[in-house]
Kinemage of the C-alpha trace (Angstrom):
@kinemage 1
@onewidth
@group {chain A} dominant
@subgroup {mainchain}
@vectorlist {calphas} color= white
{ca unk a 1} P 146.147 79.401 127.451
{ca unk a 2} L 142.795 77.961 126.118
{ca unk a 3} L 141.923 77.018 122.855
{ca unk a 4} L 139.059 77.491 120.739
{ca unk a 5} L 138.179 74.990 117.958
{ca unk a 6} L 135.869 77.281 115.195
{ca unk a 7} L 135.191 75.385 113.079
{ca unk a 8} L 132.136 76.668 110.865
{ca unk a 9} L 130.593 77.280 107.789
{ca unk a 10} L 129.652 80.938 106.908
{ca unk a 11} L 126.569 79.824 104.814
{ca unk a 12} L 124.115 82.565 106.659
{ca unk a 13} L 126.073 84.309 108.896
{ca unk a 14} L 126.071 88.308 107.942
{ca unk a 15} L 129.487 88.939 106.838
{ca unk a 16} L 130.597 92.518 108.338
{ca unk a 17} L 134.267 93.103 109.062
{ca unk a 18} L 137.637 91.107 107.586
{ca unk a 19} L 139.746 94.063 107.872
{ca unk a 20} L 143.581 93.884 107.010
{ca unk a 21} L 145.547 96.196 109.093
{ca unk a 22} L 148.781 95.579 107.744
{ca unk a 23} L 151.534 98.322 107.733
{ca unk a 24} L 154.681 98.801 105.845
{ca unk a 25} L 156.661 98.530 108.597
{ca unk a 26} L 154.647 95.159 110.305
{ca unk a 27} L 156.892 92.749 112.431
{ca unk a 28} L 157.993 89.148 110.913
{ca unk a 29} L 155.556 86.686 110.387
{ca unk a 30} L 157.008 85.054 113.864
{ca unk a 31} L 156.099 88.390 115.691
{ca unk a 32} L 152.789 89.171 114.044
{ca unk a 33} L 149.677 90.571 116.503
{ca unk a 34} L 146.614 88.583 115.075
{ca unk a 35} L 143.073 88.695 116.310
{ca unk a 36} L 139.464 87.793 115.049
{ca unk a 37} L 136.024 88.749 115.811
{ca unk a 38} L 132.467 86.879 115.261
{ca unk a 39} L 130.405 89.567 113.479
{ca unk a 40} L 127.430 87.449 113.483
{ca unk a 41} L 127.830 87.061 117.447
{ca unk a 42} L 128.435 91.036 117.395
{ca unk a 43} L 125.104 91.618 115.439
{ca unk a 44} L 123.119 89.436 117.592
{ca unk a 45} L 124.429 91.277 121.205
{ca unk a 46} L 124.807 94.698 120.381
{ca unk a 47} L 122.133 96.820 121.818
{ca unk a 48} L 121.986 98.856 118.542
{ca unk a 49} L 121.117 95.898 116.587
{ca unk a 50} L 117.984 95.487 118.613
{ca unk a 51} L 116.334 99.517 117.675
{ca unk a 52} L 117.529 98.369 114.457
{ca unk a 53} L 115.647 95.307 114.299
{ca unk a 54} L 112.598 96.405 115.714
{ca unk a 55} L 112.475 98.675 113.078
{ca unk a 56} L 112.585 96.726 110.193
{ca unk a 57} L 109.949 93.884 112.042
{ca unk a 58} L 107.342 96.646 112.098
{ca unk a 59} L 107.805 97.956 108.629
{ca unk a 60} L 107.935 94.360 107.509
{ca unk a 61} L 104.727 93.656 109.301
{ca unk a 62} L 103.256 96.692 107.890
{ca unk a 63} L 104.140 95.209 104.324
{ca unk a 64} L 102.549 91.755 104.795
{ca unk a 65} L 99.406 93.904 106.311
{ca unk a 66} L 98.907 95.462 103.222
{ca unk a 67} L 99.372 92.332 101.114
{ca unk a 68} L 96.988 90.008 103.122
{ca unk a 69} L 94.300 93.105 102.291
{ca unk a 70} L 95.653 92.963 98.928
{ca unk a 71} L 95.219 89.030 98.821
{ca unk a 72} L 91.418 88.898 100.534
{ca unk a 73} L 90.130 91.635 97.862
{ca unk a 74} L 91.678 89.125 95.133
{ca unk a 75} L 90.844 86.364 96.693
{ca unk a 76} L 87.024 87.587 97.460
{ca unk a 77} L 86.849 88.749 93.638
{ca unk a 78} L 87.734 84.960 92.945
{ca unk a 79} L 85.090 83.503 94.651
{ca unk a 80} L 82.554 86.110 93.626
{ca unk a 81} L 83.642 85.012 89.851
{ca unk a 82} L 82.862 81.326 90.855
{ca unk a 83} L 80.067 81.603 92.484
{ca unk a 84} L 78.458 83.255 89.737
{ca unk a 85} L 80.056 82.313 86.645
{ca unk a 86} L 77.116 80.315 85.346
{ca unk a 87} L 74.790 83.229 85.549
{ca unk a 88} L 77.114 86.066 83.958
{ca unk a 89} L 76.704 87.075 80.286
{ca unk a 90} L 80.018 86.324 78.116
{ca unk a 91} L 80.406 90.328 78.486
{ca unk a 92} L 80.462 90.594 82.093
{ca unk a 93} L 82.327 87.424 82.559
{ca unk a 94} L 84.949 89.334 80.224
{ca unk a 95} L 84.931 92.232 82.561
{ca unk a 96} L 85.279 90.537 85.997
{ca unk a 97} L 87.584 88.301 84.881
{ca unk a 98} L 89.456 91.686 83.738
{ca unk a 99} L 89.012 93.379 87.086
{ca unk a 100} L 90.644 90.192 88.318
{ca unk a 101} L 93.757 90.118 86.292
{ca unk a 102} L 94.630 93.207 87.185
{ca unk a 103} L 93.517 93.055 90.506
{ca unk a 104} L 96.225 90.023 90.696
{ca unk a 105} L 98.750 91.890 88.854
{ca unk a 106} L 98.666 95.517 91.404
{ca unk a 107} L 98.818 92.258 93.960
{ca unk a 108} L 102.335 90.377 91.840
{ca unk a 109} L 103.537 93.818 91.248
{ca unk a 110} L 103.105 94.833 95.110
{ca unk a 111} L 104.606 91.351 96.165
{ca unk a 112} L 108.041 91.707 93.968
{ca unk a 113} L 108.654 95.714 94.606
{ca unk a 114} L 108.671 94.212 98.538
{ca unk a 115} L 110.108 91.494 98.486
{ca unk a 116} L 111.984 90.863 95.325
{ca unk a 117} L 115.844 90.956 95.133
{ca unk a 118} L 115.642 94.295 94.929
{ca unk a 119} L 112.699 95.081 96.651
{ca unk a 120} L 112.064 97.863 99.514
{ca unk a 121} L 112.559 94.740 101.895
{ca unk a 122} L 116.347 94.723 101.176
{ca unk a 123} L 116.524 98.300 100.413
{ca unk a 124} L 114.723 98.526 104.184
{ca unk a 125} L 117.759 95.888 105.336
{ca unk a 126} L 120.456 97.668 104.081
{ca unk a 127} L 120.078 101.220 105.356
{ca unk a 128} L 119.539 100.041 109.061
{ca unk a 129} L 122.818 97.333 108.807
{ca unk a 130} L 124.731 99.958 106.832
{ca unk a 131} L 125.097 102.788 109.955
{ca unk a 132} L 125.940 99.232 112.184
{ca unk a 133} L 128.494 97.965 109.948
{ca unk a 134} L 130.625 101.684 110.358
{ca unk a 135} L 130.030 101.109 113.899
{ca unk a 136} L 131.660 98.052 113.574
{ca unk a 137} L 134.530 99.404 111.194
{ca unk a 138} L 135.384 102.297 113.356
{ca unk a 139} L 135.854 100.685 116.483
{ca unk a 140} L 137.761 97.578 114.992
{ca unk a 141} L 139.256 100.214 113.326
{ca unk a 142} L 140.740 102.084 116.452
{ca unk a 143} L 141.630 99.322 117.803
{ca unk a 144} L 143.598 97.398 115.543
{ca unk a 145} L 145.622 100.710 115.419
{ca unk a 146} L 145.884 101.127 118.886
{ca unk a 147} L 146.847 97.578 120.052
{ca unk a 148} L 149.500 96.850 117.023
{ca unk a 149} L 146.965 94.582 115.690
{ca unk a 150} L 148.553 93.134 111.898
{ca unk a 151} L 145.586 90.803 110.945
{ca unk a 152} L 141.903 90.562 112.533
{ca unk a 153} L 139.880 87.929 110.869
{ca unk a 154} L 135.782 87.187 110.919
{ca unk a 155} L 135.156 84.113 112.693
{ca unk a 156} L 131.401 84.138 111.263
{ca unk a 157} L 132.774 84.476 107.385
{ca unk a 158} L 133.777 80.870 107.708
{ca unk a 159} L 137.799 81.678 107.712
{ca unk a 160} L 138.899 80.479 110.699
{ca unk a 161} L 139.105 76.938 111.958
{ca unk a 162} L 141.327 77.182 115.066
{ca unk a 163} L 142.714 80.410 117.294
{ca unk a 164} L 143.147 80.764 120.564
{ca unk a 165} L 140.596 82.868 122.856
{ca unk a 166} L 143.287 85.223 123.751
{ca unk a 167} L 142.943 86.522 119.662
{ca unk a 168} L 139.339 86.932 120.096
{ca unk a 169} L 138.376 91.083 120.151
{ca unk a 170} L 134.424 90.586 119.854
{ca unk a 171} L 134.071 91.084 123.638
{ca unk a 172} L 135.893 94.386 123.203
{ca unk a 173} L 134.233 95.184 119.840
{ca unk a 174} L 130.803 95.056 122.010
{ca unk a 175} L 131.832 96.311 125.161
{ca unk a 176} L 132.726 99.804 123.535
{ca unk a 177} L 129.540 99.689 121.051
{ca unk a 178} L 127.330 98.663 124.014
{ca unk a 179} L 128.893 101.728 126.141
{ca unk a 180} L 126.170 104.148 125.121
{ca unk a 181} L 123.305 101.566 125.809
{ca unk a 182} L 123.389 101.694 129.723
C-alpha cells in the first residue's frame, strides 16, 4: 500500500468539488469508505477543459485587441496635444484636451466592464467552468453512490495533508469525463 504525502496550500488552485456523501445509515467511523480527488489536476487533464479554454483565450484576445486600438487612438490624441500645445488658442486647447478626457474615460470605462471584478472577463470565466463543474458533480456524484463512498475530499482545496493513493478517485473522475473525447 503506498502513501501519498499532500501536503499543499490551496492559494490558486480552482476549488470545484468537496462533496459530503454521508447517509443516515453510514458505517462506524472504523468502517468508513473515504476518497479524495485533485480538482485542479482534473481541470488541467480533462479534454473538455481544453474547448473550454480555447474559448475564453480568443475572446480574451479579442478584448485586449480592442483596448490596444482603444489605447493608440488615446495615446496618438496625447501626442498630437503635445506636439502642438504651444500653437493652440486657449479655446482649442480646451476642446482637445476635452476630446481627450473622454477619449480616456470610453478607454477606463472599456478597461473595468472587461476586466473589473465583475467584468465580462469573469462573467466569460464563469459560464464555460460552470457546465465543467456539473460534469464534475455528476460523475463524483455517481460514484460516490455507487462505490459506498462516505467522504470524498479536494486535494487541491488545501484539506488534505496525507491519504493513501488507494483513496484517490481523480483517475476515475477523468477517465469517465475523458470517455467522449476519443
Amino acid at each position: 500500500m503506498s502513501k501519498k504525502n499532500l501536503a499543499r496550500g490551496g492559494g490558486g488552485a480552482i476549488l470545484v468539488v468537496c462533496a459530503l456523501l454521508l447517509t443516515a445509515e453510514s458505517a462506524p467511523a472504523d468502517e468508513m469508505k473515504l476518497g479524495y480527488i485533485d480538482s485542479a489536476r482534473i481541470f488541467a487533464e480533462y479534454k473538455g477543459t481544453e474547448d473550454a479554454q480555447r474559448s475564453f483565450d480568443q475572446e480574451v484576445a479579442s478584448w485586449e485587441e480592442e483596448a490596444k486600438v482603444m489605447r493608440a487612438e488615446l495615446d496618438s490624441l496625447l501626442g498630437e496635444y503635445q506636439a502642438q500645445s504651444l500653437m493652440l488658442s486657449e479655446a482649442l486647447k480646451a476642446e482637445k484636451e476635452q476630446r481627450i478626457n473622454e477619449k480616456k474615460a470610453t478607454y477606463e470605462t472599456f478597461v473595468q466592464s472587461i476586466w473589473g471584478p465583475e467584468g465580462k472577463l469573469a462573467e466569460k470565466n464563469s459560464a464555460l467552468v460552470q457546465p465543467i463543474i456539473d460534469k464534475i458533480n455528476v460523475v463524483l456524484q455517481r460514484i460516490g453512490e455507487e462505490e459506498g463512498f462516505d467522504l470524498v475530499l479536494d486535494a487541491a482545496a488545501g484539506g488534505i495533508v496525507y491519504a493513501s493513493d488507494e483513496l484517490d478517485l481523480t483517475d476515475r473522475i477523468l477517465e469517465e469525463l475523458n470517455q467522449g473525447f476519443d
